[in-house]
C-alpha positions as CSV (number, residue, x, y, z in Angstrom):
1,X,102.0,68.4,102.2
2,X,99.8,71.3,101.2
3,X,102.9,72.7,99.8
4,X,103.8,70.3,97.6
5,X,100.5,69.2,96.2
6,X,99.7,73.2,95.5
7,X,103.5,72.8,93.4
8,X,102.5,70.1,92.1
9,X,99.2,71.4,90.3
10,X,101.0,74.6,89.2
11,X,103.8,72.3,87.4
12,X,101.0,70.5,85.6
13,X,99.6,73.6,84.5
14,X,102.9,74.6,83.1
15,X,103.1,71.4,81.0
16,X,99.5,71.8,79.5
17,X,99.4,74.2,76.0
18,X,99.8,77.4,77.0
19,X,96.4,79.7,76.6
20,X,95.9,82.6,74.1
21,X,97.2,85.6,76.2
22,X,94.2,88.1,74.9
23,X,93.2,88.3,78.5
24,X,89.4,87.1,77.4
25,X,88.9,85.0,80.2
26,X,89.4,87.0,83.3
27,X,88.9,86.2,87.0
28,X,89.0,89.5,89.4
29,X,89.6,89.2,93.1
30,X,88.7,91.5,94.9
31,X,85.2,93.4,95.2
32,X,86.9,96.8,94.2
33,X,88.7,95.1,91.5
34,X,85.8,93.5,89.8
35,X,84.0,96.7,90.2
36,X,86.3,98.9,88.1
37,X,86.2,96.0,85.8
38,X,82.6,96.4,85.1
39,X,82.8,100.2,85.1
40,X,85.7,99.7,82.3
41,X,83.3,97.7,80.2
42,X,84.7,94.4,80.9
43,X,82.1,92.6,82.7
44,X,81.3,89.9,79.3
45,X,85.7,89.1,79.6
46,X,85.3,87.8,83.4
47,X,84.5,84.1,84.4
48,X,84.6,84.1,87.4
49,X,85.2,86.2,91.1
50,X,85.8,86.0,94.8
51,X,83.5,85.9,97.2
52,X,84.0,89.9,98.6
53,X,83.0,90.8,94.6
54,X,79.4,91.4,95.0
55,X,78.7,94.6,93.0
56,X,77.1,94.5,90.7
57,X,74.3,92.2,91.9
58,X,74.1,90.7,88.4
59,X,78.3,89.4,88.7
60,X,77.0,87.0,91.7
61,X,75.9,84.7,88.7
62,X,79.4,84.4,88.1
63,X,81.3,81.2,89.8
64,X,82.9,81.9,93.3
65,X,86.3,81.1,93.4
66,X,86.9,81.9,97.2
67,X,87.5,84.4,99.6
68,X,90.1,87.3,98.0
69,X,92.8,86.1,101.1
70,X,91.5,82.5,101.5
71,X,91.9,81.4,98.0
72,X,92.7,78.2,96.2
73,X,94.6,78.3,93.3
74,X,92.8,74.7,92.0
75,X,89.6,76.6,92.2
76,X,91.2,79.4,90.2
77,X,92.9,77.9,87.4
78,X,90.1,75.0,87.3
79,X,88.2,77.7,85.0
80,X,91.0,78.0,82.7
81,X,91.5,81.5,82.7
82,X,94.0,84.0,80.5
83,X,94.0,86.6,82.9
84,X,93.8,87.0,86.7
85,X,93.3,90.5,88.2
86,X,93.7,90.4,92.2
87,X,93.8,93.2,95.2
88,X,96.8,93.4,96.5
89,X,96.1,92.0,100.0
90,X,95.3,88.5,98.1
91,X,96.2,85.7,99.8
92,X,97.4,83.5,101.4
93,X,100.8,84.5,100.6
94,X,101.7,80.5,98.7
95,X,98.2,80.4,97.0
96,X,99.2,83.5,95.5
97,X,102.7,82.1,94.6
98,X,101.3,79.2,93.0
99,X,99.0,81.6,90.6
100,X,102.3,83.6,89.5
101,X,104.2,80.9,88.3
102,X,101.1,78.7,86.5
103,X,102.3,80.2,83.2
104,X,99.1,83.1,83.5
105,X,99.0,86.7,83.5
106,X,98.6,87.9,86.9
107,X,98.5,91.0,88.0
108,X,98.3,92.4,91.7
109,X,96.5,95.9,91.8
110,X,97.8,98.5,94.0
111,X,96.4,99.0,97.6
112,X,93.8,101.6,99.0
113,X,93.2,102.3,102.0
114,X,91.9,106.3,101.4
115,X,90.6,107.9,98.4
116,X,94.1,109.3,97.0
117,X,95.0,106.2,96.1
118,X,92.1,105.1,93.9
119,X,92.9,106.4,90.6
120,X,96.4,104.5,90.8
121,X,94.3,101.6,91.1
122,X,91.9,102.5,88.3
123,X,94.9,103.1,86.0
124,X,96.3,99.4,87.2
125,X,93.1,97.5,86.3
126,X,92.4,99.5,83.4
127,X,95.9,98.7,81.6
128,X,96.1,95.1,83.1
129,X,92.4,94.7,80.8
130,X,93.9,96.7,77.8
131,X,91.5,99.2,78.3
132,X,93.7,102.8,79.5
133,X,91.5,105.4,77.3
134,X,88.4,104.4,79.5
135,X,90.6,104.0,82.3
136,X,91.5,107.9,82.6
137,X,87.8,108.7,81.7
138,X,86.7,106.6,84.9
139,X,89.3,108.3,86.8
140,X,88.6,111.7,86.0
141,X,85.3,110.9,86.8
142,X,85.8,109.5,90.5
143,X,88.4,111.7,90.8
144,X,86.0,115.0,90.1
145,X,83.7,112.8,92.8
146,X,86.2,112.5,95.8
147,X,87.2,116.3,95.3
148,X,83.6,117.2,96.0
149,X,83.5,115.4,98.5
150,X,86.8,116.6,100.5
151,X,85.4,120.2,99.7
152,X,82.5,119.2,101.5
153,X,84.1,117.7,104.4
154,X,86.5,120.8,104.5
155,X,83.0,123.0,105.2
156,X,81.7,120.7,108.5
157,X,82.5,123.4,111.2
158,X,81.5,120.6,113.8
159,X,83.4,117.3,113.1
160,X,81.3,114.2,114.6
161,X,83.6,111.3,116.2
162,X,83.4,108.5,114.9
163,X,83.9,105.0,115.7
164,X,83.9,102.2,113.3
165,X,83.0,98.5,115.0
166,X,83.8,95.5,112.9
167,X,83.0,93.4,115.5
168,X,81.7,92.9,119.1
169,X,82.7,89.3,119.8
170,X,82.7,88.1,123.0
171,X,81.7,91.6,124.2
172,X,85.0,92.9,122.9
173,X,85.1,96.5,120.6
174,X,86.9,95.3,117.4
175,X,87.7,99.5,116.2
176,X,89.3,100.7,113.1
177,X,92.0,102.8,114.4
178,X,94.3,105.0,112.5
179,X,95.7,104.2,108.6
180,X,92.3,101.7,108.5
181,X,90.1,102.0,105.4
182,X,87.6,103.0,108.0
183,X,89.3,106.6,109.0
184,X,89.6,106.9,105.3
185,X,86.1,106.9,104.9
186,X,84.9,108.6,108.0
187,X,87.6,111.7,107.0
188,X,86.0,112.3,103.3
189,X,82.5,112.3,105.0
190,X,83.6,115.2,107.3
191,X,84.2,113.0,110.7
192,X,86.5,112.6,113.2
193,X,87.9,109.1,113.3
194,X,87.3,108.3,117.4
195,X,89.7,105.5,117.7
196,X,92.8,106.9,117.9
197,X,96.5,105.6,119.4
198,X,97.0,102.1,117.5
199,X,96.8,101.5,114.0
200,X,94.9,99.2,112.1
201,X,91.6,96.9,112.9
202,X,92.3,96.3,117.2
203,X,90.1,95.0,120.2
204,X,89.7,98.3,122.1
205,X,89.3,98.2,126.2
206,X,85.8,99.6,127.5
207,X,87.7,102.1,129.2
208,X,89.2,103.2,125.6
209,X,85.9,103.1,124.4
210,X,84.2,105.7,126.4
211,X,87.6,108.2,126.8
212,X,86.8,107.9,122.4
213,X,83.3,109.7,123.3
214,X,82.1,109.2,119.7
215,X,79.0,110.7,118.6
216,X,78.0,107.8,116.1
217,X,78.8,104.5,115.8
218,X,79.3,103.1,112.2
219,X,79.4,99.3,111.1
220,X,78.6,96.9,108.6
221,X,75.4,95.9,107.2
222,X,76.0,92.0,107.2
223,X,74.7,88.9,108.0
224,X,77.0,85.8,110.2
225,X,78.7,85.6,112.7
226,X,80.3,88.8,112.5
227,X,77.5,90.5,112.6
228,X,76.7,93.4,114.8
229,X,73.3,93.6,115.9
230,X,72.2,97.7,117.1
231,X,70.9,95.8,120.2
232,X,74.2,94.2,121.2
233,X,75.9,97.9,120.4
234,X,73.1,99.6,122.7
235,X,73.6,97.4,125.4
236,X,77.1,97.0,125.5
237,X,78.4,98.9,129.1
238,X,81.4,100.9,127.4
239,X,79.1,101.9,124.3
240,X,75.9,102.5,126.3
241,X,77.9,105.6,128.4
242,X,78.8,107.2,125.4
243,X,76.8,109.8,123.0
244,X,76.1,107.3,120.4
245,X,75.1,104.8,122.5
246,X,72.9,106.9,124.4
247,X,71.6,108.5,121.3
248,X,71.1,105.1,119.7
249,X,72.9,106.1,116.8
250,X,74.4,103.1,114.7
251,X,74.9,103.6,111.0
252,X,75.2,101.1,108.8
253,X,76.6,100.6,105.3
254,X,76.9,98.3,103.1
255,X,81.0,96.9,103.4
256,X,82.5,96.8,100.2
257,X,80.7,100.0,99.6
258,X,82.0,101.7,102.6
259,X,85.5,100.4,102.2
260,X,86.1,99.3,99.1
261,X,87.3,102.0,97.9
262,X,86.9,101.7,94.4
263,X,84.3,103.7,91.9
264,X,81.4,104.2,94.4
265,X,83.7,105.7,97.1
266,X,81.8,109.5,96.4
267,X,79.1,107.6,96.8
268,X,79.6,106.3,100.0
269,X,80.9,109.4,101.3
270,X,77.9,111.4,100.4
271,X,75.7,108.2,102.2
272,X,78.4,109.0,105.4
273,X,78.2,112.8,105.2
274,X,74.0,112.6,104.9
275,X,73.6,110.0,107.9
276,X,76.3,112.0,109.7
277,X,74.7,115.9,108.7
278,X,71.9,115.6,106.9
279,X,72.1,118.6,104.7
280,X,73.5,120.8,107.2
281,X,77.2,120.2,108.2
């Protein structure tokens, strides 16, 4: 039923005029998206984002359209756009469908889950927006950034472990193991990723946990129900036996900062690196 009402709205759009394609009205989903958006100089072009597109502060003003793999395509093409920009991992997989055949521009950016990756994203947003010139000027510049910072990270002589929690619910370690966004980041600050032996985002036993003996324990700055307090970390009987726990050390960062991986990613491995080093490494 969902099906055929979603086909239904995209065949309307079809029949309706078709829209100057100038790209002048532009929805970007995805918080890294709409960032390199705005650091191209197209922030007055969009109309509207997704809820993970929170950077700048001032683009909250803009309507939210949903979350980037939770979206509705009548919520989307409600604000008449010319142009939709989107992550790659937008979904769900028949929302997206129903976008790419409503007779608009859309373009999925490439994927990154570690800093190589970024300025082929860059490039991908810049040309989908017209704007290439000040595309290679914003990757030059990020790109001058993250080879700082792998320079850096090459210099630690005494890698800390790291384990990244995106959860603790029902008392269970949600990790980011290997090929996550989360290693990514924890490598270019000089760390060890300490969830090792599965790949992606995985409930970890307590038994896993404390074999990973991390030194510091990193997670998100949020609010909800995903939330994870430093007192349920500190308490928690795998996490409490290790050197972070016992340490009380629990850094936090703000999420699409820390795994975005977009224009700020330099800057979120120098926040890593400093909470991680100091100034020593």
């Amino acid at each position: 039923m969902i099906r055929l009402t979603l086909g239904a709205f995209a065949l309307s759009l079809l029949a309706a005029p078709v829209l100057a394609q100038d790209g002048q009205r532009v929805i970007s989903l995805g918080g890294s998206v709409t960032e390199i958006a705005v650091a191209l100089g197209a922030q007055d072009r969009l109309v509207a984002r997704d809820t993970t597109s929170n950077y700048p502060p001032e683009i909250e003003a803009l309507p939210d359209v949903g979350y980037i793999r939770a979206l509705s395509p009548e919520n989307v093409l409600a604000l008449a756009p010319d142009l939709i920009i989107a992550e790659g991992d937008a979904g769900p997989p028949e929302a997206v469908e129903v976008l790419k055949s409503a007779g608009i521009p859309f373009a999925l950016m490439p994927e990154a889950n570690g800093p190589d990756a970024i300025p082929a994203k860059i490039a991908a947003v810049a040309e989908a927006l017209g704007k290439v010139e000040e595309g290679k000027a914003l990757s030059a510049t990020v790109s001058a950034g993250l080879e700082a910072a792998k320079a850096r990270a090459a210099e630690v002589t005494e890698p800390k472990r790291v384990l990244f929690i995106l959860s603790l619910q029902g008392g269970r370690v949600m990790a980011g193991g290997e090929g996550t966004e989360a290693e990514g980041i924890i490598r270019l600050a000089g760390g060890v990723n300490a969830a090792t032996g599965f790949q992606g985002y995985k409930p970890m036993t307590d038994e896993a946990v404390i074999a990973a003996a991390p030194d510091a324990i990193l997670t998100m700055d949020r609010e909800g129900d995903l939330a994870v307090a430093d007192a349920e970390v500190l308490s928690h009987p795998a996490l409490a036996e290790t050197l972070a726990g016992k340490a009380g050390k629990v850094i936090r960062m703000d999420g699409m900062l820390m795994l975005g991986f977009g224009p700020r990613t330099p800057e979120a491995a120098d926040a890593l690196y400093q909470a991680l080093y100091g100034t020593g490494g």
